[in-house]
N, C-alpha and C positions, 0 to 999 in steps of 0.2 A: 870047705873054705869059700868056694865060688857062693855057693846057696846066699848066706848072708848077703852079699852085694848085690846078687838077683833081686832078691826082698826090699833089700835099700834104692834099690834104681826101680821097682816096679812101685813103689810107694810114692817116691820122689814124682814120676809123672804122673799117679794119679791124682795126687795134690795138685799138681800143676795145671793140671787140665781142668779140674773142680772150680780153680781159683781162679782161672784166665777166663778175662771179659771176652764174650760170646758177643758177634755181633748181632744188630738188634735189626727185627725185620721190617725195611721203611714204613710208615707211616702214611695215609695219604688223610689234609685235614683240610677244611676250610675254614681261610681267617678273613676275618674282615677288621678293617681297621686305615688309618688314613697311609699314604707313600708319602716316605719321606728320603731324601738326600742322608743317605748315613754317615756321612763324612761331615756334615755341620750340622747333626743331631749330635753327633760323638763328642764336638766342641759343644754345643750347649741344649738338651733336652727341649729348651723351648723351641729350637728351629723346626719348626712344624708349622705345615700350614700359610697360612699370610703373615706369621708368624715368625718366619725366616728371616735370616738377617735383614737382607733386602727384597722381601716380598717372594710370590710365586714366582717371579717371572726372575729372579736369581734363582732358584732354588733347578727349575728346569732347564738354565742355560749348565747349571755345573752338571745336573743328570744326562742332559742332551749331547753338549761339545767334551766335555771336560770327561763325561766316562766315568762319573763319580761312582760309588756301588749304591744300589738304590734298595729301600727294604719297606716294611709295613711294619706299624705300631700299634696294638692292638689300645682297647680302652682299657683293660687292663695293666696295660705298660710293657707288653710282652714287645720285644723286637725279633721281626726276620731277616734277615736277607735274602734280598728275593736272587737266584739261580735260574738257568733252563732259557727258554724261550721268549721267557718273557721279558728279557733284558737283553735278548741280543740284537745285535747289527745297533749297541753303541747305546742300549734303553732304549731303542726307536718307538717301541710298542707300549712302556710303563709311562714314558714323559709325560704325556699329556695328562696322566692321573697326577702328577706332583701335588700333592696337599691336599687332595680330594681322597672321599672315603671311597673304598673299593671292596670288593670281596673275591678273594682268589680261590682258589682249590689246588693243591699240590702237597709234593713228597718232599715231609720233612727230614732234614738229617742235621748229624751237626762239624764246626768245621773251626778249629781252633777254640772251642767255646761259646761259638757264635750260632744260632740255630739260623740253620738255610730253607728256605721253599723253594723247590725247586717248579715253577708251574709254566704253562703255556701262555695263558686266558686270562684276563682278568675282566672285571664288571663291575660295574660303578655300584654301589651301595646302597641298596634302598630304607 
């Protein structure tokens, strides 16, 4: 009588294990593409650029004081958001790139649906 239930609970987990999302091993890529404010990209895809509501020099006061989340838009349309070092102590280190093309290097992952870069460095765009 026991055998059967053996059979059925050793089936049960290897299904289980077959079928369970494995996690995937980071990624490290390089994107290039402009920084933007993601929080008034979200409101309207044109805010990019000189393009932003009210210019660059809006678009860095919300990434700079305001602690907006700051990401990169590739030309393909792809969006990051940028994570790591490169956004801390408030975006001190991304701001100055606001609207300008850049190219990062870093470890993608993803986070609610959202794909994140996680990187240090970044470098103005040639």
């Amino acid at each position: 009588m026991r055998r059967p239930q053996v059979w059925f609970l050793a089936s049960v987990c290897a299904i289980a294990s077959a079928t369970a999302p494995h996690a995937q091993t980071p990624q490290t890529v390089t994107v290039t593409g402009q920084v933007i404010d993601l929080v008034c990209y979200a409101r309207d895809k044109a805010n990019v650029g000189i393009d932003h509501d009210d210019g660059r020099v809006c678009a860095i006061a919300c990434v700079k004081w305001e602690g907006n989340p700051v990401g990169i838009v590739t030309a393909d349309g792809k969006v990051y958001q940028f994570t790591g070092g490169i956004v801390a102590k408030n975006n001190t280190k991304i701001a100055p790139y606001v609207a300008k093309r850049v190219t990062v290097t870093g470890v993608v992952s993803e986070k609610d649906g959202m794909p994140m870069l996680s990187a240090d460095d970044v470098t103005p765009a040639k």
